[in-house]
C-alpha positions in Angstrom: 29.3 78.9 12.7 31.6 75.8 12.1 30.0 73.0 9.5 30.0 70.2 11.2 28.7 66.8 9.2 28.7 63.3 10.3 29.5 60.5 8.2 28.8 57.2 9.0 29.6 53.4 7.4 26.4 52.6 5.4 24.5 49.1 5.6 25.9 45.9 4.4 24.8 45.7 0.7 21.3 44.1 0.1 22.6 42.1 -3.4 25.0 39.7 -2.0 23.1 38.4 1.4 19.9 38.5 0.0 20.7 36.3 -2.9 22.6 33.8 -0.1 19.2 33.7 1.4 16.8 33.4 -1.4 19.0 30.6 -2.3 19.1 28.4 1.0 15.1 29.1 0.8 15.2 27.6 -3.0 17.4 24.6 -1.7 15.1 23.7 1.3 11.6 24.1 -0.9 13.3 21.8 -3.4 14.5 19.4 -0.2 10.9 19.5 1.0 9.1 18.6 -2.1 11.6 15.3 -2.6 10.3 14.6 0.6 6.4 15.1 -0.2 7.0 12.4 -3.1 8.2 10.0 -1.6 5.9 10.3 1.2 3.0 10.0 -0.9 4.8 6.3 -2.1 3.1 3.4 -0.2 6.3 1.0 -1.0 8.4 3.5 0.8 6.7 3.0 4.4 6.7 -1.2 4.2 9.5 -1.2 7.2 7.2 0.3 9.1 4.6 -2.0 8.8 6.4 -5.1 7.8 4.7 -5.8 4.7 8.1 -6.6 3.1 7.0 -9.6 1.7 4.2 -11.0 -0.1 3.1 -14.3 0.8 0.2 -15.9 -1.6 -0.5 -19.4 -1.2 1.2 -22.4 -3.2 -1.0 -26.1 -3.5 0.4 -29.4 -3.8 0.6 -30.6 -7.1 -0.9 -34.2 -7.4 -3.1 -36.1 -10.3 -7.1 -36.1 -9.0 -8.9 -39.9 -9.2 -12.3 -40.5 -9.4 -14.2 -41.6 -6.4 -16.1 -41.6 -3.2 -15.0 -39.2 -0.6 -16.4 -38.4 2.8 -18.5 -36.5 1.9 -20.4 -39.6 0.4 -22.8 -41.2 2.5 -22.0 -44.4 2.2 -18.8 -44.3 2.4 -18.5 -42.3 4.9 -20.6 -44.4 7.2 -18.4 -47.5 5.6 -15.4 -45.7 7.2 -16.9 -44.4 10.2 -17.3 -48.9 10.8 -13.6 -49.2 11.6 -12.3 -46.1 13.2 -13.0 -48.1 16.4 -10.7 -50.5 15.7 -7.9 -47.5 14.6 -5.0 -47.8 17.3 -3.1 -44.4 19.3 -0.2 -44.3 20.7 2.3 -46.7 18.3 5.4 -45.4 16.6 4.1 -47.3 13.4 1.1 -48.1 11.8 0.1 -52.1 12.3 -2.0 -53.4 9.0 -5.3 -52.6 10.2 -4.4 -48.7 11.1 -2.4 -48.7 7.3 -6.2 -49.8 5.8 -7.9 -47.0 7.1 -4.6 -44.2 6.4 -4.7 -45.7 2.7 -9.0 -44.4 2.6 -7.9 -40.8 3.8 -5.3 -41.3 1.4 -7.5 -41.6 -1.5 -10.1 -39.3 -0.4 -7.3 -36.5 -0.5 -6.5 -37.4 -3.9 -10.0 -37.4 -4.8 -10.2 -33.8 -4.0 -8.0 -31.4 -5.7 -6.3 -29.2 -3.4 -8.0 -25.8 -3.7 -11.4 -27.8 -3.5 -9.7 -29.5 -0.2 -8.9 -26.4 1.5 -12.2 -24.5 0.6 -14.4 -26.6 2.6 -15.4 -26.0 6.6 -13.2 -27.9 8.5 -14.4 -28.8 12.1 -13.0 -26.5 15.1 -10.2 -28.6 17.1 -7.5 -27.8 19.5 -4.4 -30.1 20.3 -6.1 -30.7 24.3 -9.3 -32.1 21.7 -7.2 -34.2 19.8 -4.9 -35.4 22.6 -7.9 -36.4 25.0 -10.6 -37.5 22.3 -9.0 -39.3 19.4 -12.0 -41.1 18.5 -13.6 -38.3 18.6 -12.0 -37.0 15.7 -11.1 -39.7 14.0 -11.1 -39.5 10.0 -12.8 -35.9 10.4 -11.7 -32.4 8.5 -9.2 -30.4 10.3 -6.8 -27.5 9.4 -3.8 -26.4 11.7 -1.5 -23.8 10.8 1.9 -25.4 10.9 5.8 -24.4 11.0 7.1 -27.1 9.2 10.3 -28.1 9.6 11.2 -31.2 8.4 9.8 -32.4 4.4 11.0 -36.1 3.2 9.8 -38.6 1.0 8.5 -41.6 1.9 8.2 -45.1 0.1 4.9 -45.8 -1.4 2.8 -48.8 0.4 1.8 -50.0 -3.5 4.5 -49.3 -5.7 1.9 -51.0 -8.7 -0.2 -47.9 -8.3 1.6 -44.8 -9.8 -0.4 -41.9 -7.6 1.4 -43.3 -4.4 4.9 -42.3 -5.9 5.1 -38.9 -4.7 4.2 -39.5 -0.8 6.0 -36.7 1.9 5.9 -36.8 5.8 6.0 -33.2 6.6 7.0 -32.6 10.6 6.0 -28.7 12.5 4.5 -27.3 15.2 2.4 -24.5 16.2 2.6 -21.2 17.3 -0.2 -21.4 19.8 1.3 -24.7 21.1 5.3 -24.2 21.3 7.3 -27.3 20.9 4.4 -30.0 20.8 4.9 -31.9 17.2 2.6 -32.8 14.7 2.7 -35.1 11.5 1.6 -34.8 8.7 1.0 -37.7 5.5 0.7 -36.4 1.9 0.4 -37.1 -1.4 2.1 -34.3 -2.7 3.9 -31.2 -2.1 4.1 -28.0 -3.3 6.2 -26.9 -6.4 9.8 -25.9 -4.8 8.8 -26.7 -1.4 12.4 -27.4 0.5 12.8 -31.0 1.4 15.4 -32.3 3.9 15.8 -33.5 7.5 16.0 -30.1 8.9 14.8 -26.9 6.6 14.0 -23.7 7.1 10.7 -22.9 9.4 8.0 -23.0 6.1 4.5 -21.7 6.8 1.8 -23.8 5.7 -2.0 -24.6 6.6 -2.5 -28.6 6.7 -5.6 -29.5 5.8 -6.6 -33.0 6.1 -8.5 -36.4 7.9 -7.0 -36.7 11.6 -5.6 -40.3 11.6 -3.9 -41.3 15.2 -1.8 -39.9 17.8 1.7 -40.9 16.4 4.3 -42.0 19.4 7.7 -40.9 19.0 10.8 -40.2 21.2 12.2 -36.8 21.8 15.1 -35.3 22.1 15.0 -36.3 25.9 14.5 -40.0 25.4 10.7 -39.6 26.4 7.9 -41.1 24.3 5.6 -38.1 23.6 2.5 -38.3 21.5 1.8 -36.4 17.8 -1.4 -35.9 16.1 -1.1 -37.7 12.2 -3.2 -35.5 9.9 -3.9 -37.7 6.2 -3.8 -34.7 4.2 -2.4 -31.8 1.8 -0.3 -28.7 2.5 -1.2 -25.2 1.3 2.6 -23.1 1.2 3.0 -19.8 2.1 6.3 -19.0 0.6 8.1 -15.8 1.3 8.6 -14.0 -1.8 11.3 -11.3 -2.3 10.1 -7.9 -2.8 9.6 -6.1 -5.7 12.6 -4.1 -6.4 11.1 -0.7 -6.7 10.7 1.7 -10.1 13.4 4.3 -11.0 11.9 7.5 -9.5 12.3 9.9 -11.9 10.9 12.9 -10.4 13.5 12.1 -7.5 16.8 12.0 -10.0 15.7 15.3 -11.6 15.1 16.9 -8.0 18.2 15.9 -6.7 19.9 17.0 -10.3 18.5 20.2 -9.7 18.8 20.5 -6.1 22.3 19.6 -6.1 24.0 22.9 -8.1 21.8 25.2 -5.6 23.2 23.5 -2.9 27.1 24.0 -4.1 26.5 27.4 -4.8 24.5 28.1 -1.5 27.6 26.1 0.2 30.3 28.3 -1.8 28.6 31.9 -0.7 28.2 30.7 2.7 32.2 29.7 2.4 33.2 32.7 0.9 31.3 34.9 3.3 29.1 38.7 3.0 31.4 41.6 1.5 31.1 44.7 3.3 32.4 47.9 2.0 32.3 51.5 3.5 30.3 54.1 1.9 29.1 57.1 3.2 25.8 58.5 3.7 24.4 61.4 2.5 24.9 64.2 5.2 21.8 65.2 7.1 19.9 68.6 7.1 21.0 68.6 10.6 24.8 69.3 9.7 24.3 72.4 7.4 24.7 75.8 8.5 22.0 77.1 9.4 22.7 80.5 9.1 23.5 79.0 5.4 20.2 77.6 4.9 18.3 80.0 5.7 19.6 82.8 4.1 20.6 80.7 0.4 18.0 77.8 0.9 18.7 74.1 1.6 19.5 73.6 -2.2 21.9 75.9 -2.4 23.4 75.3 1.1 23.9 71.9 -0.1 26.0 72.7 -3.2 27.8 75.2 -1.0 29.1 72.0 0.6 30.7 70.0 -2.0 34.3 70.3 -3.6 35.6 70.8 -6.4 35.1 66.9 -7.5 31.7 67.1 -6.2 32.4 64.9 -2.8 31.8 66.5 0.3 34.7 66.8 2.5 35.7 64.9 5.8 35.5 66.0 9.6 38.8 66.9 9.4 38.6 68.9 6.2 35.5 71.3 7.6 37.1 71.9 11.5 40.3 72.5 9.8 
């Protein structure tokens, strides 16, 4: 009976491909734990909720008298006297209306800022004001404002030194689109941006309503603004912190970085496959052979002199 044996190419080697493997695995744990920490960072997710900026607030800086205010009694109800005689509508104050804007005038000043801005104003809208003047007259009102004109103004008593630093600010209202309001103060913020036309700066006006201011607009029509005697509280836009070096993230990338050039260059290079072949089967030995030596003998029966075993051709030859 003829020996027949089969030989066949044997499996890619497990070394090379395995190692390629291990090392992508390596490389995309590393990738995912870079991720994880700066995940976990708060800063890193402030485009999403638009929290680029802080804003804190900024007062006016002017020197506090002594005095009344209105929240005196008696001078409050010496005030309240001529707000009757307080006139709307002009496009600049006559004397009597310049008396009473000089009393909210010194009550701001009387007040500091933070003091001014931390009491209850009363509630108000801009239909209120425009339809009940003297219904508000020379009471506490805050309006958030887009201010968008700052510039100085001459003082009315250039004896007295706390008139020196007097600003009209001009903005408007979300809530209210284009409709204008003015506002009188003593003093402005530190760096506040002054100039016929600035940048849109937010800031809450806090202060007395005075009159209804008449102006023209753009379109040659006389339109009406609400004069608020008062102070402005700044809400500058301040730069973002530029964030810490993230150390963690230089030493992941460091290490990441060689894994990934050496994962690149075996996937470039590619898997090295080299014939070998198997050991022959029980199934290809004689079986007359095997049963009459054994299958450890029949088996060294098989090899050559070098100890291979021969081909197909060799054995049907």
């Amino acid at each position: 009976m003829s020996r027949m044996r089969d030989w066949r190419s044997a499996p890619v080697p497990a070394g090379k491909s395995t190692n390629v493997r291990l090392l992508v695995s390596i490389g995309m744990l590393g990738v995912l734990a870079l991720l994880v920490l700066q995940a976990r960072e708060p800063r890193n997710w402030t485009w999403l909720t638009g929290d680029e900026a802080e804003r804190k607030p900024v007062f006016a800086e002017y020197p506090v008298q002594q005095g009344p205010t209105d929240l005196d009694p008696e001078e409050w109800s010496a005030a309240s006297k001529n707000f009757e005689i307080v006139k709307d509508q002009q496009a600049r104050d006559d004397h009597l209306n310049a008396m009473i804007k000089n009393r909210y005038l010194k009550w701001v000043l009387r007040q500091k800022p933070e003091e001014l801005y931390s009491r209850k104003p009363v509630e108000v809208s801009l239909q209120q004001l425009v339809n009940q003047p003297k219904e508000f007259r020379g009471k506490l009102v805050r309006l958030r404002l887009s201010i968008k004109r700052c510039l100085p103004l001459p003082s009315p008593n250039k004896e007295n030194p706390d008139f020196a630093n007097l600003h009209e600010m001009l903005g408007f209202q979300d809530k209210t689109g284009l409709w204008l309001y003015w506002l009188f103060t003593p003093g402005i913020p530190k760096g506040f941006p002054t100039g016929e036309i600035i940048d849109s700066q937010t800031v809450d006006v806090v202060g007395y309503f005075h009159t209804l201011r008449a102006y023209m607009d753009a379109n040659e029509k006389k339109s009406l603004a609400p004069e608020i005697v008062g102070t402005a509280v700044w809400y500058p836009i301040d730069k973002a912190k530029t964030a810490p070096t993230s150390w963690p993230l230089i030493i992941g990338f460091a290490a990441v970085l060689p894994i990934g050039a050496l994962v690149l260059w075996k996937m470039l290079s590619g898997p090295q496959m080299s014939p070998s072949f198997a050991r022959t089967s029980r199934s290809g030995v004689d079986v007359q052979d095997w049963l009459e030596k054994g299958p450890e003998q029949a088996a060294e029966d098989d090899l050559d002199d070098e100890g291979r075993l021969p081909s197909v051709n060799e054995r049907s030859g």
